[in-house]
N, C-alpha and C positions, 0 to 999 in steps of 0.2 A: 417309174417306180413299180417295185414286185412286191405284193405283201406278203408275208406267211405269217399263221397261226399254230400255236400251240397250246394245249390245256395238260397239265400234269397235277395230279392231286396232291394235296399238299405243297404247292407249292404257287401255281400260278391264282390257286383258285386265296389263298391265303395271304401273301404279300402284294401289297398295293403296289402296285408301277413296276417298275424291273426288277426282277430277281437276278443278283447276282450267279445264283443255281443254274439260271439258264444260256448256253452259248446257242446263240441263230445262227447258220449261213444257208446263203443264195448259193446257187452253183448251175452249172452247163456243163452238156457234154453232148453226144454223137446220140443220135434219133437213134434209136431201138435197141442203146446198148442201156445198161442198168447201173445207176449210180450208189448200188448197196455193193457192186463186186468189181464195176471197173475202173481204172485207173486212169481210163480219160477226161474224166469229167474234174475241171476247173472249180475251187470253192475259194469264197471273199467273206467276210462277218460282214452280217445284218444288223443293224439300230433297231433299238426299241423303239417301237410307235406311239401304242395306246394299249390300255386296258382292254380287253373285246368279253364282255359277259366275263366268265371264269377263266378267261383262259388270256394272253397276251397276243399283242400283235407287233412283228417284225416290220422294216422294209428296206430293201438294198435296190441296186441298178445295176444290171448287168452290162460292163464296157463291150462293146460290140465286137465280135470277135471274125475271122475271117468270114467273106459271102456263104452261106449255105444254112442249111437246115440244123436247129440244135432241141434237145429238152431240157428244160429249166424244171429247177424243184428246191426245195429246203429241207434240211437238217437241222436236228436239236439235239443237244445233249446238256442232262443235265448231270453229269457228273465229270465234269471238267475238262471234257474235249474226249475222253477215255473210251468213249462210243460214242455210235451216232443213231436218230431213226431216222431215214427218209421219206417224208412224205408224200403223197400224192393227192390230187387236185378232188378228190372223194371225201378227204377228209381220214382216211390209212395213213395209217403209220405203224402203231407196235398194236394198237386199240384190239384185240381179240374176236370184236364183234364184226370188226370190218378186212375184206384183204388187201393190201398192198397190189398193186397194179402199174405196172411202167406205160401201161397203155393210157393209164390216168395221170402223166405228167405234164405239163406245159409245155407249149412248142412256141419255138423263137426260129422265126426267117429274118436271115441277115442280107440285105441284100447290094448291089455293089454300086 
């Protein structure tokens, strides 16, 4: 199980349990490639978990994909799929105060 979190003002911090507002997904793709611009990376929707402080908490399972090296990371959007942010394992995402990093994303060994 992979968890990710999200906190969005007005929304996570305000409705109790899932916010419809919010769509989660898990995803993978190719070590050093960047899942804000490429097109390899695999995404599945994430279940709601639990409440985490102000903000919500996902979690999904990634089906194992051929032997090799991959990065795992999460996406949130809350305005209907229409964008997405990608986060990384810092706690970045769109947050102004922090920067986005692929160097900061989860690594998944597949192995055979």
């Amino acid at each position: 199980m992979i968890f990710g979190r999200i906190f969005e003002g007005g929304i996570t911090d305000v409705i109790s349990g899932h916010s419809n507002q919010v769509y989660a997904q898990l995803g993978y793709g190719p070590v050093n490639s960047d899942p804000r611009t490429s097109n390899e990376w695999k995404w599945q929707y994430a279940n709601f978990n639990v409440e985490y402080g102000n903000g919500d908490e996902y979690q999904g399972v990634i089906t194992a994909p051929a032997p090799g090296d991959y990065y795992f990371a999460y996406r949130f959007s809350v305005d209907g799929g229409y964008s997405w942010t990608v986060c990384d394992a810092d706690g970045a995402g769109s947050n102004p105060n922090l920067d986005y990093s692929v160097s900061q994303l989860g690594t998944l060994t597949v192995t055979p």
